[in-house]
ZAMARGU-4260 file (C-alpha; in steps of 0.2 Angstrom, whole numbers, plus 5000, padded with zeros to 4 digits):
<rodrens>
0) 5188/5090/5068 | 5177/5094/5083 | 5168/5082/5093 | 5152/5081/5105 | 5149/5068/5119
5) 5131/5060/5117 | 5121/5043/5122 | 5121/5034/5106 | 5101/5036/5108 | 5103/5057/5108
10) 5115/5055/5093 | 5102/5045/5083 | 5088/5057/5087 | 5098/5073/5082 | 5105/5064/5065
15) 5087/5061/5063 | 5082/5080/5065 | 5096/5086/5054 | 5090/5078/5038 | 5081/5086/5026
20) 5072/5083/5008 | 5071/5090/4991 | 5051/5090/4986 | 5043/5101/4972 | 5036/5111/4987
25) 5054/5115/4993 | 5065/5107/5005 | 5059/5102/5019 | 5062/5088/5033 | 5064/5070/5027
30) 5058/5063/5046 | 5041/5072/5047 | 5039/5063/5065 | 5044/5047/5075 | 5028/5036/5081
35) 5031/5027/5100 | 5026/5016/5110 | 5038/5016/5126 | 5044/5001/5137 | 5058/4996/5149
40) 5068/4993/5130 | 5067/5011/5125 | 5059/5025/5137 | 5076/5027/5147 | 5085/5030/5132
45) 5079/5035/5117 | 5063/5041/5124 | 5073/5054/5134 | 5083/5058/5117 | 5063/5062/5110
50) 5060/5073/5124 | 5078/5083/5119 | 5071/5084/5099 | 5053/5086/5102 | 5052/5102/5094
55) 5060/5097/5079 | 5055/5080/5078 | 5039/5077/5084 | 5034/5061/5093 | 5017/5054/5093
60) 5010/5040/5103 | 4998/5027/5097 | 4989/5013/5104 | 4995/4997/5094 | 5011/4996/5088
65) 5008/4987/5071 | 4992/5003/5068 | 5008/5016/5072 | 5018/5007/5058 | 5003/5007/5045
70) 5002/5025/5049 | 5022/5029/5045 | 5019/5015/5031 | 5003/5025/5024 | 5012/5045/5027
75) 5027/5039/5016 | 5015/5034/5000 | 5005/5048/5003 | 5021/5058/5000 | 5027/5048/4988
80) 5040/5041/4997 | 5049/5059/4999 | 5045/5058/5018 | 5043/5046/5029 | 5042/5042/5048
85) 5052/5032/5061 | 5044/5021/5075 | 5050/5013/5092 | 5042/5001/5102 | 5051/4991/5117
90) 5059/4975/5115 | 5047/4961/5115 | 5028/4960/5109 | 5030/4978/5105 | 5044/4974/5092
95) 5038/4958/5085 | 5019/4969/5084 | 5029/4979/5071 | 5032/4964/5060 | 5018/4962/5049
100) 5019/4980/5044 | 5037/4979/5041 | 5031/4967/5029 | 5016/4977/5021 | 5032/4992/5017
105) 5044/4979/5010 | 5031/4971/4999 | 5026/4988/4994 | 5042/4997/4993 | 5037/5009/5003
110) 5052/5020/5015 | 5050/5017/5036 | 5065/5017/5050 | 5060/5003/5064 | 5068/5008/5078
115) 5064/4992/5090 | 5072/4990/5107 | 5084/4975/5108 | 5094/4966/5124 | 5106/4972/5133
120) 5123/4971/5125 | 5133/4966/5139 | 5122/4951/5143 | 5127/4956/5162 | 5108/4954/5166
125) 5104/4939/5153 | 5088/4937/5153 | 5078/4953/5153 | 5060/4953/5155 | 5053/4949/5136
130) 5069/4943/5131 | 5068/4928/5118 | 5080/4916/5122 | 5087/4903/5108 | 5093/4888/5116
135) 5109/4887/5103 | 5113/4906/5099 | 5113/4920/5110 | 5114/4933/5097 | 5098/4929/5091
140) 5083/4941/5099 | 5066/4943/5094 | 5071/4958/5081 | 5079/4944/5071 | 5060/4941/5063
145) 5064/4956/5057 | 5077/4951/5045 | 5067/4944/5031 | 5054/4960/5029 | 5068/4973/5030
150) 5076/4980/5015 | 5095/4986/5028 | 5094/4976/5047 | 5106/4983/5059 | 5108/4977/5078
155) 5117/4992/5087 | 5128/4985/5101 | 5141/4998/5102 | 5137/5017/5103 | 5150/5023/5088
160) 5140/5011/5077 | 5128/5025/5073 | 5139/5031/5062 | 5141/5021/5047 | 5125/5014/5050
165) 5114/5029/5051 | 5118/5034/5032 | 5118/5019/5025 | 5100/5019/5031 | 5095/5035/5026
170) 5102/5031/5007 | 5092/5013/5008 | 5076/5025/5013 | 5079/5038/5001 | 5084/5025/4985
175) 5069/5024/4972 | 5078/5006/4968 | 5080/5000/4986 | 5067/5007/4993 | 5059/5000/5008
180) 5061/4996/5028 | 5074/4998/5038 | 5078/4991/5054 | 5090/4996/5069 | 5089/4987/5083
185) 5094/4996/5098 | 5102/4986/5113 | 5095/4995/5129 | 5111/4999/5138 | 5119/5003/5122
190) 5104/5017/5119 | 5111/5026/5135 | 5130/5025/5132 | 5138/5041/5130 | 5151/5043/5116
195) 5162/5056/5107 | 5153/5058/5089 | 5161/5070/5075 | 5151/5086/5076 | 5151/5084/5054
200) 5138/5068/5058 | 5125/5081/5063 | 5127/5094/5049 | 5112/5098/5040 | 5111/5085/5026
205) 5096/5088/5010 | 5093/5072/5001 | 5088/5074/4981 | 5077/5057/4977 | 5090/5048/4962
210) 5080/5048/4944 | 5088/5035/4932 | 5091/5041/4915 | 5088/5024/4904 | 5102/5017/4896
215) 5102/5021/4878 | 5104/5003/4871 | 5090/4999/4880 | 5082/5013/4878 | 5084/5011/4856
220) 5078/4993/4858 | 5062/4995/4868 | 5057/5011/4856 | 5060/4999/4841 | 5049/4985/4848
225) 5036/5001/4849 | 5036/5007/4835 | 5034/4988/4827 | 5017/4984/4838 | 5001/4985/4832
230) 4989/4982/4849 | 5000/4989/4862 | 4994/4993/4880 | 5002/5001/4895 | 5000/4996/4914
235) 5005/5010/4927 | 5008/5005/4943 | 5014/5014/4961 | 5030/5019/4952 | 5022/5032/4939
240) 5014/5040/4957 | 5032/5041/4967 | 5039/5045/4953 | 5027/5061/4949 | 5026/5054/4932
245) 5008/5056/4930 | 5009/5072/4917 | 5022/5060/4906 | 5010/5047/4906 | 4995/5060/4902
250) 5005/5064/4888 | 5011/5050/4882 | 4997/5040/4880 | 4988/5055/4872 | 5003/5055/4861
255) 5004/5038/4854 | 4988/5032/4856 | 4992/5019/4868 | 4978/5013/4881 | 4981/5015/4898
260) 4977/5001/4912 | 4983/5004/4932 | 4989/4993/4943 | 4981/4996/4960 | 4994/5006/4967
265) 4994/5014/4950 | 4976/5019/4952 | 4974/5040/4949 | 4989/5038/4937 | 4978/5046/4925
270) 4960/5053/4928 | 4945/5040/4926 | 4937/5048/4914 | 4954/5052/4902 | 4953/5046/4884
275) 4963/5034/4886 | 4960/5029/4902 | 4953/5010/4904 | 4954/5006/4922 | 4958/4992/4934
280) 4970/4978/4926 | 4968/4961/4931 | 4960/4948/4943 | 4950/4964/4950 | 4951/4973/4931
285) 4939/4980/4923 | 4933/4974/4906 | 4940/4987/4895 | 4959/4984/4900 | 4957/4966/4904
290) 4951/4963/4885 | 4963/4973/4877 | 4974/4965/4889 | 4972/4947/4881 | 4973/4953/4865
295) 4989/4963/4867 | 5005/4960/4857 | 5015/4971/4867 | 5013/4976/4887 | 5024/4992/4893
300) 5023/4989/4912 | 5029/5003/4920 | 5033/5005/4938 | 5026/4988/4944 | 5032/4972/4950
305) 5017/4964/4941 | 5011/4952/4953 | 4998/4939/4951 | 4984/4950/4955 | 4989/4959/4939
310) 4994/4947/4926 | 4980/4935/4931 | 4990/4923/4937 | 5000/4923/4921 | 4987/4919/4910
315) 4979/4936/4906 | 4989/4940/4891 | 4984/4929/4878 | 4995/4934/4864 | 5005/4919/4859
320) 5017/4933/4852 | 5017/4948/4864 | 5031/4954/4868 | 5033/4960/4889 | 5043/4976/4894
325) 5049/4982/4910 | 5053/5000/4913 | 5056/5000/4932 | 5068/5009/4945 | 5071/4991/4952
330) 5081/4980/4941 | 5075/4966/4952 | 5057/4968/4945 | 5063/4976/4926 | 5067/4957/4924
335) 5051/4947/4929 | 5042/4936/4916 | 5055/4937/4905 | 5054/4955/4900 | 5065/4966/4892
340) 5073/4979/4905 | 5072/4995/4903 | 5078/5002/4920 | 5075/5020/4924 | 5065/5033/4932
345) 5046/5032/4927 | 5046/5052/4922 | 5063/5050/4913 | 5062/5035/4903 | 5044/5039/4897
350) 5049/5055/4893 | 5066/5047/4883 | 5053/5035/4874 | 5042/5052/4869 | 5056/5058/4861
355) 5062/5042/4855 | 5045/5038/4845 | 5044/5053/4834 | 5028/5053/4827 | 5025/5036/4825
360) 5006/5031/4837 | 4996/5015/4839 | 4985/5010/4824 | 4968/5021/4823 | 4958/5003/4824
365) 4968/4998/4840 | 4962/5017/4847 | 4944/5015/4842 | 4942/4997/4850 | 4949/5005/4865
370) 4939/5017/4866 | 4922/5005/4863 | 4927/4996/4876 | 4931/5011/4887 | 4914/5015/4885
375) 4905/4999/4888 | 4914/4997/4905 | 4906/5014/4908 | 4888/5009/4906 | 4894/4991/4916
380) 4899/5002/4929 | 4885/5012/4929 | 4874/4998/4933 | 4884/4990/4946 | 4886/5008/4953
385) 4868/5012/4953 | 4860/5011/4971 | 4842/4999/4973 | 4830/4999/4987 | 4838/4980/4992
390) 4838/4980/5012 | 4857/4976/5012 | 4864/4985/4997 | 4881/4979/4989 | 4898/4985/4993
395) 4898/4993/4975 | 4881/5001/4978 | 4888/5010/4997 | 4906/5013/4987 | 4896/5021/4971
400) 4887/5035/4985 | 4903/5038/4994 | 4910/5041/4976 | 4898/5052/4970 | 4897/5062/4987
405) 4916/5062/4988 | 4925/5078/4985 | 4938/5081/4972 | 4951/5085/4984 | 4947/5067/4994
410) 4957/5051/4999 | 4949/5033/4997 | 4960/5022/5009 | 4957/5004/5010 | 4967/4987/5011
415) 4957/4970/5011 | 4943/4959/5009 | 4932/4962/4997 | 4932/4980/4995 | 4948/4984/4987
420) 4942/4974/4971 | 4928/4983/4970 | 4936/4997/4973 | 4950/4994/4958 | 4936/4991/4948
425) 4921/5004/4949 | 4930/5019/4958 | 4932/5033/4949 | 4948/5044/4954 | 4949/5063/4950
430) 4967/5059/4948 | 4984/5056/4958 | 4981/5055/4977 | 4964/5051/4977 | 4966/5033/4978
435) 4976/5024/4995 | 4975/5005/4992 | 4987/4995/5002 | 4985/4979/4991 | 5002/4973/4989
440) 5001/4963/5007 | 4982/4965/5007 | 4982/4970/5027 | 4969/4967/5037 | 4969/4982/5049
445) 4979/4996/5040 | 4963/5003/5036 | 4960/5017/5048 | 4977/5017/5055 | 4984/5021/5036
450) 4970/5034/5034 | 4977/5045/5048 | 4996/5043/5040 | 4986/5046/5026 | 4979/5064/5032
455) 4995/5067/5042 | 5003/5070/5024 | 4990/5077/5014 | 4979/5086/5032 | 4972/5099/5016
460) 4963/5082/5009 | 4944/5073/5017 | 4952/5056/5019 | 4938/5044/5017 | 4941/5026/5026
465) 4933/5011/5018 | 4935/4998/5029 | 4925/4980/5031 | 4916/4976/5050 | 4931/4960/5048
470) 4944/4973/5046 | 4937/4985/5060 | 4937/4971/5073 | 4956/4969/5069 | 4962/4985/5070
475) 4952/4999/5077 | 4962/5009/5091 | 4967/5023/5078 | 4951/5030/5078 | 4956/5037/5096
480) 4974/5042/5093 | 4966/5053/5076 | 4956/5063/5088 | 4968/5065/5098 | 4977/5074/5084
485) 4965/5080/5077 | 4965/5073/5061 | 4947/5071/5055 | 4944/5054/5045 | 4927/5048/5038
490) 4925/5031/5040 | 4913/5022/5033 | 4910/5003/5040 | 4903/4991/5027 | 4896/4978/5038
495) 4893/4957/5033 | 4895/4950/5049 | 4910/4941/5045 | 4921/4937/5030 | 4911/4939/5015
500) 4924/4939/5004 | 4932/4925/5010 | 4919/4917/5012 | 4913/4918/4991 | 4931/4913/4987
505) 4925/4897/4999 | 4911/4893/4989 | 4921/4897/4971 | 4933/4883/4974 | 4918/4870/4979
510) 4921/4872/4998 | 4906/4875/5010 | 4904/4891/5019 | 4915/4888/5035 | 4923/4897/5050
515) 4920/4915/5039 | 4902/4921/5041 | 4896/4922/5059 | 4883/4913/5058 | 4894/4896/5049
520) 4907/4899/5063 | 4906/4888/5081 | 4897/4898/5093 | 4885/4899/5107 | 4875/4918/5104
525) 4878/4928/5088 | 4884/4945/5094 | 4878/4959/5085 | 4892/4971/5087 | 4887/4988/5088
530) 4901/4998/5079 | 4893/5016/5081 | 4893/5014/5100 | 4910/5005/5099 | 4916/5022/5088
535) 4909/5034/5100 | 4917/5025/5116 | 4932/5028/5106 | 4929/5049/5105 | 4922/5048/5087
540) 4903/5056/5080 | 4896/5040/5071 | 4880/5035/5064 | 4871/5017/5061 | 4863/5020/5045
545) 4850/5010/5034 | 4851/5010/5015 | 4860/5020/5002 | 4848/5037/5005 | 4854/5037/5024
550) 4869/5033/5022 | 4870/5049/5008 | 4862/5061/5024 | 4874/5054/5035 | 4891/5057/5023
555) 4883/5077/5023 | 4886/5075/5041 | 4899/5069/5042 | 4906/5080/5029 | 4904/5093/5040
560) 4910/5088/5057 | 4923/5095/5064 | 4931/5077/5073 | 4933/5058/5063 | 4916/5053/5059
565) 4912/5033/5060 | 4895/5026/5049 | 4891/5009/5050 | 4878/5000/5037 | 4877/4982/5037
570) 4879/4976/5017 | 4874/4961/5008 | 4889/4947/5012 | 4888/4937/4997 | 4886/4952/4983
575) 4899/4956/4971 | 4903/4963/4955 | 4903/4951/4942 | 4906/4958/4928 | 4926/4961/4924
580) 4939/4953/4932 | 4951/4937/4927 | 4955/4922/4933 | 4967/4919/4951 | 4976/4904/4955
585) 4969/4896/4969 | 4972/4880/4972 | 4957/4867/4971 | 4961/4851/4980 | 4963/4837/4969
590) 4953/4826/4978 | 4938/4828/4987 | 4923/4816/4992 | 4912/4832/4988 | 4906/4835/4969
595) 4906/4854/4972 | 4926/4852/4975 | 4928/4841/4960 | 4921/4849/4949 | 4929/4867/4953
600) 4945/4859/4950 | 4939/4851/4932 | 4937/4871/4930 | 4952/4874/4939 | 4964/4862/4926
605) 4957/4872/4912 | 4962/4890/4916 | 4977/4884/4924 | 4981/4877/4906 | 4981/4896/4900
610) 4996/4902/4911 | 5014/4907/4901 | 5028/4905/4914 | 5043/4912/4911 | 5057/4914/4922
</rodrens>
C-alpha cells in the first residue's frame, strides 16, 4: 500500500475534494464548497491546504461567522441534505460565533462539517491568544460548547487522526437517521503536522443517501390500524422533502382519500391548492388541518419530530381514541408521544403502505368535510390576504403581494418573529422548494444569510428573503458577501420598529408592552433606521416603499435587477392573523399583582387542561 506525506490540514482538504454524491441529477460532489473566516487558529494551516484545493473545492469568505454557517446550514436543505458545505473559523470568538448555528442544524437535522480551530496540542505555548482556559481541566477549550449541538465531535490532536475520523464523519453527514452537524476541532500545530497517510484515503468515494425499507411487522400493523380509521389525517413534515417523497405523498393521499396537513419544514410537500391539500398544522395552522386535526381518530406523522409548535402543545388532537403513528428515518422521533414506529424512508414506506392498503380509502363523509373546510380557509385566506389602503399594512397584507408577484420557480426564506406563522399559514407554495422556513430553532438572523445558501444550491431560482427590521439588525453582513458572488437575492424588510411579535405574545400572557417596541424600550432619541440607505452602503439596489401598490412597483424592479435588491416598508406592529391557529404553552405566572396577568393564567389553567402527555 502506497503512501503520501501530507499536513494533517492538506490531508483533510483533499479527502474533502475526493467525495462525491449520488443525486437524481447524476453524481456529483458531496462538498459543494468550504465557507472561512481565517485567524491565527487556521490560516497557517488549513488555509494554505484551501489554497492547494481551490479549484476543486471552492472556498468562500463571509463576514460573520454564525451568517457563513446559516448559509452551509441553508445550501444543505436546499439540497435536501444530498450536499452540504464545510466552514472554518479560528479558534476563539470565531468558533464559539459558529455555535448557535451548529444548534439551528442539529435541531433541524440538517448535514454541516464545523471545522473550528483549536489549541495547540503540545501546550508548549499554553495560553495562545483566545485561548479559554478552565481552571481545573486543560482539555477543555472553547470548541467544547460545541459538544451538545453536534451530532459526531472530534478534537484532532495527532495528524494520523484524520483517518478514522474523517469517515466516520462523512457517514454521520450522509445518514438520513443521524443526520446533522459535525464537528472537528483542529489543534493549530497539529493542522501543519506532516504525516504518511495511505494513498487509498483519498480515492474517489460516491456516497448513495441510505432508504430504509420498513420492517414488515410493522409495516402489517400500521396498515391494519389504517384500514380500521374512519377520520384519518396525515402530517408531512421536512422528511417527505429530503426524502423526495413528495410524488408518493401526491399519490397517496389522492389514493386513499386522506387529508394532508404540513409541518413547516413540510410546507410545498404537496401544492397549495391540491385536493387534498389543507395547509399549515398547528399553533401557526390553518383552520382546515387544525379542525380536522381535533377531530382525528388517527394521525400518520410522517418525517417529523412533531414538536410543540405542531401538536399544539399536545393538546391539538382531541380524540380521546386516536391512535398516533410515527413513520420516521429516526427511531429517536418514530417513538415520541407514545406512537407506533414505523421506521423507514418517507418514499419507501409510503410507497410499502400504498401497496399495503389495496383498495381500501377514507370514508366519502371524512373527504367531503375536508374538502369544506379546505375551502373555507381559502375564502379566510383570501381576506387576510387581501391588500387595504391602511398606512401600515399587515405582514399578511405585504406577504400576500409578494406571493402573488412571486414566480413559480421562486424561494420564500424566513426564520423568526412573526412572519414565519404567517407565512405557515396564508402562503401558498407552487410545490417542493418553494418554501425555506428555518423554524425548528426559529433564528433570528438566518434570514439573508440562509437565502444566499439558499440560491447557492438552487442559483436557477428568484430566492425572495422575508426578513423582519428585528431580524435585519441582527444579521445583515450577507447582503455584501451575496454581491459579492453574485447571487441576486430580493429582500423584502417588513419594518415594526421593534419586536412586534414579541411584543403581542407580551400582551397575550397579561404582560405590559416592555423592552420590545422601540418606543416601550429605555432610551433617550428613537432612531429611525434607514434600512434602504444601510442596504446600499452594503452594495445592494434598494427602495423605501409605502403601501401595498409601491411596494408591488418596487418587486417589478426588483424582479429585474441584475444585483440583490433590498425594500423596506414599515408594517403595522401589532397586526396578525387571527383566524386559525392553536393554542402554545407559555407559561403565565401564577401570581401577579396585575389583573391582566391573572386572568391570562385563569385562561392559561384551562387549555393547559386539554394536553395528553405521553411519554
Amino acid at each position: 500500500m502506497g503512501t503520501v506525506r501530507l499536513t494533517m490540514a492538506q490531508a483533510l482538504v483533499r479527502y474533502l475534494a475526493a467525495q462525491r454524491v449520488e443525486t437524481p441529477e447524476g453524481i456529483t460532489s458531496l462538498f459543494a464548497g468550504v465557507w472561512a473566516i481565517f485567524g491565527h487558529g487556521n490560516v497557517a494551516g488549513l488555509g494554505e491546504a484551501l489554497y492547494q484545493h481551490r479549484e476543486e473545492l471552492p472556498t468562500y469568505r463571509a463576514h460573520n461567522e454564525q451568517a457563513m454557517a446559516h448559509a452551509a446550514i441553508a445550501f444543505a436543505k436546499a439540497s435536501r441534505r444530498r450536499r452540504m458545505m464545510a466552514c472554518t473559523s479560528s479558534i476563539g470568538p470565531g468558533a464559539t460565533n459558529m455555535v448557535t448555528a451548529a444548534a439551528v442544524a442539529h435541531v433541524n437535522r440538517l448535514p454541516v462539517l464545523f471545522l473550528p480551530g483549536d489549541v495547540f496540542a503540545s501546550r508548549r505555548p499554553d495560553p495562545v491568544l483566545q485561548q479559554v482556559e478552565d481552571f481545573g481541566d486543560p482539555t477543555v477549550t472553547a470548541n467544547d460548547c460545541f459538544r451538545p449541538v453536534s451530532r459526531f465531535w472530534d478534537r484532532i490532536t495527532r495528524p494520523e487522526q484524520i483517518i478514522t475520523s474523517l469517515p466516520r464523519a462523512v457517514s454521520v453527514l450522509t445518514d438520513p437517521a443521524d443526520c446533522g452537524p459535525v464537528t472537528l476541532a483542529l489543534c493549530q500545530d497539529v493542522q501543519a503536522e506532516a504525516y504518511d497517510y495511505p494513498e487509498s484515503l483519498f480515492d474517489q468515494c460516491v456516497h448513495r443517501l441510505r432508504r430504509a425499507d420498513p420492517d414488515e411487522a410493522e409495516l402489517s400493523r400500521v396498515a391494519k390500524l389504517l384500514r380500521n380509521a374512519h377520520m384519518p389525517i396525515l402530517i408531512a413534515g421536512g422528511g417527505v422533502i429530503y426524502s423526495g417523497a413528495t410524488d408518493a405523498l401526491a399519490n397517496f393521499a389522492t389514493s386513499y382519500g386522506i387529508p394532508v396537513v404540513e409541518t413547516q419544514a413540510g410546507k410545498g410537500a404537496l401544492p397549495w391548492d391540491h385536493a387534498m391539500a389543507l395547509g399549515a398544522i398547528g399553533v401557526t395552522g390553518s383552520g382546515a388541518a387544525n379542525a380536522l386535526a381535533a377531530e382525528a381518530d388517527l394521525i400518520l406523522a410522517v418525517g417529523t419530530r412533531l414538536q410543540d409548535f405542531t401538536t399544539g402543545s399536545r393538546a391539538l388532537f382531541r380524540n380521546p381514541d386516536r391512535t398516533l403513528i410515527q413513520l420516521n428515518a429516526a427511531a429517536f422521533d418514530a417513538g415520541k408521544h407514545g406512537a407506533v414506529s414505523l421506521v423507514c424512508d418517507a418514499e419507501r414506506g409510503l410507497s410499502a403502505l400504498s401497496r399495503a392498503l389495496a383498495d381500501w380509502s377514507a370514508p366519502a363523509a371524512w373527504r367531503d368535510r375536508a374538502r369544506q373546510e379546505q375551502a373555507q380557509w381559502i375564502e379566510t385566506a383570501d381576506q387576510a390576504l387581501a391588500p387595504s389602503n391602511a398606512e401600515f399594512p399587515s405582514d399578511a397584507q405585504v406577504m400576500g403581494a409578494v406571493n402573488r408577484l412571486a414566480g413559480e420557480s421562486s424561494t420564500v426564506v424566513c426564520a423568526a418573529g412573526g412572519l414565519p406563522g404567517e407565512l405557515h399559514k396564508l402562503w401558498r407554495p407552487a410545490g417542493p422548494g418553494s418554501y425555506h422556513l428555518e423554524y425548528g430553532y426559529s433564528c433570528m438572523g438566518y434570514e439573508i444569510a440562509g437565502g444566499l445558501g439558499v440560491k447557492m444550491a438552487r442559483p436557477e431560482r428568484e430566492v425572495i428573503v422575508l426578513v423582519g427590521d428585528g431580524s435585519y439588525l441582527m444579521l445583515n453582513s450577507e447582503i455584501a458577501t451575496s454581491v459579492m458572488l453574485g447571487m441576486k437575492l430580493i429582500v423584502v424588510v417588513l419594518d415594526n420598529r421593534g419586536f412586534g411579535c414579541i411584543d403581542r405574545l407580551q400582551n397575550a400572557a397579561g404582560g405590559a408592552s416592555f423592552n420590545n417596541l422601540f418606543a416601550d424600550t429605555v432610551h433617550t432619541e428613537l432612531v429611525d433606521v434607514d434600512f434602504a440607505a444601510h442596504a446600499a452602503s452594503l452594495g445592494a439596489d434598494s427602495r423605501k416603499v409605502s403601501g401595498i401598490a409601491d411596494l408591488e412597483a418596487a418587486f417589478d424592479e426588483a424582479a429585474k435587477a441584475d444585483r440583490t435588491f433590498v425594500i423596506v416598508i414599515e408594517t403595522d406592529p401589532l397586526a396578525s392573523t387571527g383566524a386559525g391557529g392553536a393554542w402554545w404553552d407559555v407559561a403565565v405566572p401564577e401570581v401577579s399583582p396585575r389583573k391582566q396577568v391573572r386572568e391570562a393564567r385563569s385562561a392559561y389553567e384551562a387549555e393547559r387542561a386539554r394536553q395528553r402527555v405521553e411519554r
